[in-house]
C-alpha positions in Angstrom: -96.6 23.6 -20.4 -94.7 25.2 -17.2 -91.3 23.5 -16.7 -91.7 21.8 -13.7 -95.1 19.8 -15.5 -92.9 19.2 -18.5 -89.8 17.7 -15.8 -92.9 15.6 -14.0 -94.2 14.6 -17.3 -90.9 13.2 -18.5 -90.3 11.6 -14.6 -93.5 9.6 -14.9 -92.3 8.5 -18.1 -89.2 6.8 -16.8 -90.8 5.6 -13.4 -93.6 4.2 -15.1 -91.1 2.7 -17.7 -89.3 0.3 -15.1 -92.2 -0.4 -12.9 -91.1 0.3 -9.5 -93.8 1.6 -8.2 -95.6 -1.7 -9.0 -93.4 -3.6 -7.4 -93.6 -1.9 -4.3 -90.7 0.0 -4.3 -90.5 3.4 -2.6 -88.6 6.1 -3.3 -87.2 9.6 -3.1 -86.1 11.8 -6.4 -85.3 14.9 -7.1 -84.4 16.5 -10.0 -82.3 19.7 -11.1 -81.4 21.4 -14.6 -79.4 24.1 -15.4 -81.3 25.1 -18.8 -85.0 25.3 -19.3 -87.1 23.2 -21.8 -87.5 24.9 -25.0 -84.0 25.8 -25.3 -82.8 23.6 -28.0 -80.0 22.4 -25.9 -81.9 18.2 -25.3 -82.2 19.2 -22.0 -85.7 17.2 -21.9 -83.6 13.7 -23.7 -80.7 14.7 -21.0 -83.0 14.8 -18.0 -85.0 11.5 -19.6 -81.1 9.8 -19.7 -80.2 10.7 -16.1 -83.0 9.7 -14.6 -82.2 6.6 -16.6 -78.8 6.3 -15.0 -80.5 6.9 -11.3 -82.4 3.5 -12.2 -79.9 1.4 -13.6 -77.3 2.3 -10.8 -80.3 1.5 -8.3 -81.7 -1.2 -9.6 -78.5 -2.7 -10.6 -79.5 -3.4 -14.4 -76.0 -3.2 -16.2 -77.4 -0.7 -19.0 -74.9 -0.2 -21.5 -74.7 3.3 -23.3 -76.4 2.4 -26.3 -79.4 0.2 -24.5 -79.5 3.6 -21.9 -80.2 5.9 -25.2 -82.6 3.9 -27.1 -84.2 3.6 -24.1 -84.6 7.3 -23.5 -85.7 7.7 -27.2 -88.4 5.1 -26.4 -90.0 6.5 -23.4 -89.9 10.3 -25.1 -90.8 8.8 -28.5 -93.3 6.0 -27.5 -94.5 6.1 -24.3 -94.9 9.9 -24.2 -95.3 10.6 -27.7 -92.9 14.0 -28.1 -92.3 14.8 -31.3 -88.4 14.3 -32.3 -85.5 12.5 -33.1 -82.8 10.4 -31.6 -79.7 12.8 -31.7 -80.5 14.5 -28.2 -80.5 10.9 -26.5 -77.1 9.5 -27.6 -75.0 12.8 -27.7 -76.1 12.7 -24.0 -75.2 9.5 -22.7 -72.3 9.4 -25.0 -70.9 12.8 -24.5 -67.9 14.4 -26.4 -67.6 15.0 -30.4 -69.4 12.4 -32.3 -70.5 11.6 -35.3 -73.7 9.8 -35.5 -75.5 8.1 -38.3 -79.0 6.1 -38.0 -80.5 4.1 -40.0 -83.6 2.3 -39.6 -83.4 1.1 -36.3 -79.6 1.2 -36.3 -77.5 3.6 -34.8 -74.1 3.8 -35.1 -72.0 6.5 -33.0 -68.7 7.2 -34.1 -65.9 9.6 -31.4 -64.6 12.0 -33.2 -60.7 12.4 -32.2 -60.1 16.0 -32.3 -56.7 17.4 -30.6 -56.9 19.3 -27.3 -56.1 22.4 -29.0 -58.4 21.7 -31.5 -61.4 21.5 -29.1 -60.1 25.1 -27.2 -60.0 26.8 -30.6 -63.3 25.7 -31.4 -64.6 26.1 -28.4 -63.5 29.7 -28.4 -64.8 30.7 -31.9 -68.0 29.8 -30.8 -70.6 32.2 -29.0 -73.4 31.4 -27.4 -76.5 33.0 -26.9 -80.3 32.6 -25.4 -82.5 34.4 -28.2 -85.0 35.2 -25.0 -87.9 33.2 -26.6 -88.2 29.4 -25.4 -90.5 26.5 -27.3 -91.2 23.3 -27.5 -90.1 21.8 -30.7 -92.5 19.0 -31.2 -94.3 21.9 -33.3 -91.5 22.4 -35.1 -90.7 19.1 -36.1 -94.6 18.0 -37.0 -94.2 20.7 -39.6 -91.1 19.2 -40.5 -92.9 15.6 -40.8 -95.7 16.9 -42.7 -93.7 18.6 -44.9 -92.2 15.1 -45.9 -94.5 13.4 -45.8 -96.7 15.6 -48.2 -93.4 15.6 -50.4 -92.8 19.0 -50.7 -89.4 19.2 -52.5 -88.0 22.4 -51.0 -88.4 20.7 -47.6 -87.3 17.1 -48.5 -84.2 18.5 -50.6 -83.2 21.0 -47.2 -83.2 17.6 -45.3 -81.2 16.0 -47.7 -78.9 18.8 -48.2 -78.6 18.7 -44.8 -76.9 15.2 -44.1 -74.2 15.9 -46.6 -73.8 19.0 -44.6 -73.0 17.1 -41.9 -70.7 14.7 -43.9 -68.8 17.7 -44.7 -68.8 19.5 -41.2 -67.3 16.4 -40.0 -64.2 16.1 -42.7 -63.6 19.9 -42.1 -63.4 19.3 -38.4 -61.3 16.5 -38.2 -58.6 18.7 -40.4 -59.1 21.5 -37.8 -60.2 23.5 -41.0 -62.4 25.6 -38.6 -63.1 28.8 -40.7 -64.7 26.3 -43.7 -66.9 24.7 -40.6 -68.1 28.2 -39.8 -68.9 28.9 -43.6 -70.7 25.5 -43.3 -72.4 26.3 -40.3 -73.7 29.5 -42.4 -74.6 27.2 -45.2 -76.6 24.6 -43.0 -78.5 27.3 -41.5 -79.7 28.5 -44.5 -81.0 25.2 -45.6 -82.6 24.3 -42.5 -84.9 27.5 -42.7 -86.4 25.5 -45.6 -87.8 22.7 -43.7 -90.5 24.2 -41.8 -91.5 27.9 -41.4 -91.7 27.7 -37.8 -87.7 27.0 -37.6 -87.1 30.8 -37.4 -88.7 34.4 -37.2 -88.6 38.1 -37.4 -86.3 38.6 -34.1 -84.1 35.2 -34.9 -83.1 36.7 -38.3 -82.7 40.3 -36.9 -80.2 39.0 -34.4 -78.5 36.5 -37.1 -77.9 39.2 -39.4 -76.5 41.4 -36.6 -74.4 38.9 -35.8 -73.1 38.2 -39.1 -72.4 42.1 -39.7 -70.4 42.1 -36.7 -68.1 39.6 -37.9 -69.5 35.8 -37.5 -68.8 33.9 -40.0 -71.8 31.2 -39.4 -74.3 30.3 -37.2 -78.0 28.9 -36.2 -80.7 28.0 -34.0 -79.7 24.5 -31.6 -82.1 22.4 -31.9 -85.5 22.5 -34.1 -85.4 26.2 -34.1 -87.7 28.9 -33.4 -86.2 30.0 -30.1 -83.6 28.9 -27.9 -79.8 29.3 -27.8 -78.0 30.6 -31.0 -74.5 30.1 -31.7 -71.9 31.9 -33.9 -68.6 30.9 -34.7 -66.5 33.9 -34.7 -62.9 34.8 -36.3 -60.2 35.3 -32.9 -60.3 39.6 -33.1 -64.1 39.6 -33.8 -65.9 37.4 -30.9 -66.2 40.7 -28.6 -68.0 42.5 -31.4 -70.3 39.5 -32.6 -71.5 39.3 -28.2 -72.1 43.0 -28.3 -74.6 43.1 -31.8 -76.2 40.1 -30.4 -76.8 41.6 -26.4 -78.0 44.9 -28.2 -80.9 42.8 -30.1 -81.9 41.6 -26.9 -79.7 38.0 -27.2 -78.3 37.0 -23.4 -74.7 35.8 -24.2 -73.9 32.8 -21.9 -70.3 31.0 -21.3 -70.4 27.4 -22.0 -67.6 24.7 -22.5 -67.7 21.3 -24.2 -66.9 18.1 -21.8 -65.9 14.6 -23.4 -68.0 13.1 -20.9 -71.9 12.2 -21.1 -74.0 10.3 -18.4 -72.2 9.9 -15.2 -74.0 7.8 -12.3 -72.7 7.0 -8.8 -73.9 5.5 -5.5 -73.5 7.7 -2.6 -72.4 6.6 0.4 -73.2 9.7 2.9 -76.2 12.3 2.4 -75.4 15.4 4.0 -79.1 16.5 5.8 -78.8 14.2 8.8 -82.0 13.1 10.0 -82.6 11.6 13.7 -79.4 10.5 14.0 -79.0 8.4 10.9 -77.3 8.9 7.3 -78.6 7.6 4.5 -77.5 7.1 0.9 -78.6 7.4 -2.3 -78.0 7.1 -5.9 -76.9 10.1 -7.9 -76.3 11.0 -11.6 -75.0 13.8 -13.8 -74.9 15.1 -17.5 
C-alpha cells in the first residue's frame, strides 16, 4: 500500500471513530511523519495517537493517556483490523522508558527512572540503522498468531522466552548494567527469529553478523521484523566501526535520540498563511 493510502487509511479510521463528519463538522487536517510505514518504528500507532490528540484538544474531550492509547489500539485493532499489538500505542502517548505489562484487557505502564547519564550512555551505545527494505508487519505477526495458535512449540516457547527477556532487560537497565542489556539484546534477537520465518532474511542476517564482527555486542530488527530500522548496541571505542560494516552492506545509519515525552497537543492561537486579511487558529499535536 503507498504511504500516503496507508496515512489516509489510518485518518479515516480516527475521523470516522469520533463522528464529526456526521455531526456536521468541517474541517481542515494535515498530516506529516518523519519515518515511513514499514519501518518498525509505530509510526502508523503514533500517527493514529496524534491525530487522537488533534480531536480531543478540538473537541474538548478530557482524554487521559491511557483512554488516548486504548483508543488508538481500538481503531487500528478493531475498526481497521491491522494486525498487531498494543506496545506501539502506549509507548507513544506515554513517551520515555517504560515498562509495560498487559494482561487481558489490562494494561499497566510502569516509568522507568533511569539517571540522566544513564539515558546518554545508552543512548550512545546504540546505533541505528534503516536495513533499506520497508514492510508492513501485519504479515509478520499473522505468522506469528498462527504459529500459536497451531501450538508449535518452538514458536510459543520464543514468545515465552521472550517476556522473561524483557523482565531481565529491565533489572539490567535500572542497574545501568548496560553491557549485560546488550548481551540480552543479542539473546532476545535470537529467540525472536523463532516465532515466525518472516521476522528476518538473507540481507538482515548479513548485515547483523557484519555488525556483530565489527564489534556490537547485540542487536535486532524494531518492530515485527523483516525490514525496517536495526539497532546495535556498541562498546564506547567500537560504535565507528559497527556504522561502517553496517553502511558497507547497504544499512543507512541515522542519528536518533530518546525524549521522555510522548503525545503533546496544543491549541494555536495564530496560523502563519494569512488569508484575506484574517488569521485563523488551529489545533496542533506532536509525537
Amino acid at each position: 500500500m503507498p504511504e500516503d493510502a496507508h496515512q489516509m487509511k489510518l485518518a479515516r479510521g480516527v475521523v470516522d471513530r469520533f463522528d464529526v463528519e456526521e455531526q456536521g463538522q468541517g474541517f481542515d487536517l494535515y498530516t506529516h511523519a518523519d519515518c515511513p510505514p514499514g519501518s518498525g518504528l509505530g509510526s502508523s500507532s503514533t500517527m493514529v495517537v496524534a491525530l487522537i490528540g488533534a480531536f480531543d484538544k478540538w473537541l474538548q474531550l478530557g482524554l487521559d493517556p491511557y483512554e488516548t492509547a486504548r483508543l488508538a489500539y481500538e481503531i487500528e485493532r478493531s475498526d481497521l483490523e491491522i494486525e498487531g499489538g498494543k506496545q506501539d500505542q502506549y509507548a507513544a502517548t506515554f513517551g520515555g522508558f517504560n515498562y509495560m505489562e498487559f494482561r487481558d484487557d489490562v494494561a499497566l505502564i510502569n516509568p522507568l527512572r533511569i539517571p540522566e547519564d544513564g539515558v546518554a550512555e545508552l543512548e550512545y551505545a546504540l546505533v541505528m540503522a534503516f536495513t533499506g527494505q520497508s514492510r508492513y508487519s501485519s504479515d509478520i505477526i499473522e505468522d506469528q498468531i498462527d504459529n500459536y495458535e497451531e501450538k508449535n512449540m518452538t514458536a510459543v516457547e520464543a514468545m515465552d522466552r521472550t517476556r522473561e527477556l524483557a523482565v531481565e532487560m529491565k533489572r539490567v537497565i535500572l542497574k545501568g548494567r548496560f553491557y549485560e542489556f546488550g548481551t540480552l539484546l543479542h539473546r532476545a534477537w535470537e529467540v525472536k527469529k523463532q516465532m515466525a520465518s518472516k521476522v528476518t532474511n538473507p540481507a538482515i542476517d548479513e548485515m547483523y553478523d557484519a555488525a556483530r564482527e565489527a564489534g556490537a555486542m547485540g542487536g535486532k530488527i524494531s518492530g515485527a521484523g523483516g525490514g525496517g530500522f536495526m539497532f546495535c548496541f556498541t562498546d564506547f571505542d567500537r560504535q565507528h566501526v559497527v556504522k561502517e560494516a553496517l553502511a558497507e552492506h547497504g544499512a543507512d545509519v541515522v542519528d536518533f535520540g530518546f525524549t521522555d515525552r510522548g503525545l503533546q497537543s496544543w491549541t494555536r492561537t495564530l496560523r502563519s498563511a494569512r488569508r484575506n486579511g484574517h488569521v485563523s487558529g488551529g489545533e496542533g499535536v506532536e509525537n
